[in-house]
N, C-alpha and C positions, 0 to 999 in steps of 0.2 A: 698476082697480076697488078699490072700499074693502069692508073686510068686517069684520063685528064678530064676535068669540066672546066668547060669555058664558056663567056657569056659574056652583055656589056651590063655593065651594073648603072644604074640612075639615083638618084635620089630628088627631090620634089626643089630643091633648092638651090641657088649659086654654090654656097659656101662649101666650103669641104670638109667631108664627114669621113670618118675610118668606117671599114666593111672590113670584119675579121671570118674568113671560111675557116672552118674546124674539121678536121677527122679525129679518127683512133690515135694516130701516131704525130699529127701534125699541124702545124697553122699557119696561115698568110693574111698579112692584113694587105688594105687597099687602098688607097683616097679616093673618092669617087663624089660626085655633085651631080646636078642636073644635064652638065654638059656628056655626062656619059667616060666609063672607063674601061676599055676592057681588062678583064679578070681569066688568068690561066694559073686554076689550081689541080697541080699533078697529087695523086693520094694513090693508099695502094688499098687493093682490099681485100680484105681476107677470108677463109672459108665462111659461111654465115650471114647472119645479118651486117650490113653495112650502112654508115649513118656519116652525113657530113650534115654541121650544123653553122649558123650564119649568126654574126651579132655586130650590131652597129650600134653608134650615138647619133644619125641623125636626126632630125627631127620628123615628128608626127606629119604625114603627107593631109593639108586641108580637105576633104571632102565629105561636104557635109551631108551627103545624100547616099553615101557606104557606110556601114556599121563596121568595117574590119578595121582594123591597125595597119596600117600601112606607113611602111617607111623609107622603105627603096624597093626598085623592080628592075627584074631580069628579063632581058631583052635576048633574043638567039639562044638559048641555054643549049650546050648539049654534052655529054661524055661520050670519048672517047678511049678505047684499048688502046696504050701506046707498047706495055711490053707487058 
């Protein structure tokens, strides 16, 4: 089965940063900044466990009053069945 996630990616900053989405079989990087980018990564999945994984070089988003790491966020996320 094939399935698409889509979503708009942010990051805290003007500058532009790479967003790399991962699967099993596959990758797509992004540029994406604060002004917002949308991202359509098709993947396929296979019997079992299924895993897409994200890696960026932005920088660290300032807030000084959350304890997580934050570095970019996902705005609308969602998959879809395409075939």
């Amino acid at each position: 089965m094939t399935v698409q996630f889509s979503a708009t990616a942010y990051t805290g900053y003007e500058e532009i940063s790479s967003l790399t989405i991962m699967s099993e079989d596959d990758e797509s990087e992004y540029r994406i900044s604060s002004a917002g980018t949308a991202v359509e990564y098709t993947f396929t999945v296979h019997p079992g466990e299924n895993q897409i994984s994200f890696s960026t070089d932005a920088q660290r988003v300032d807030a000084p009053t959350d304890p997580r790491s934050m570095y970019f966020r996902l705005e609308n996320a969602t998959i879809e069945v395409v075939s």
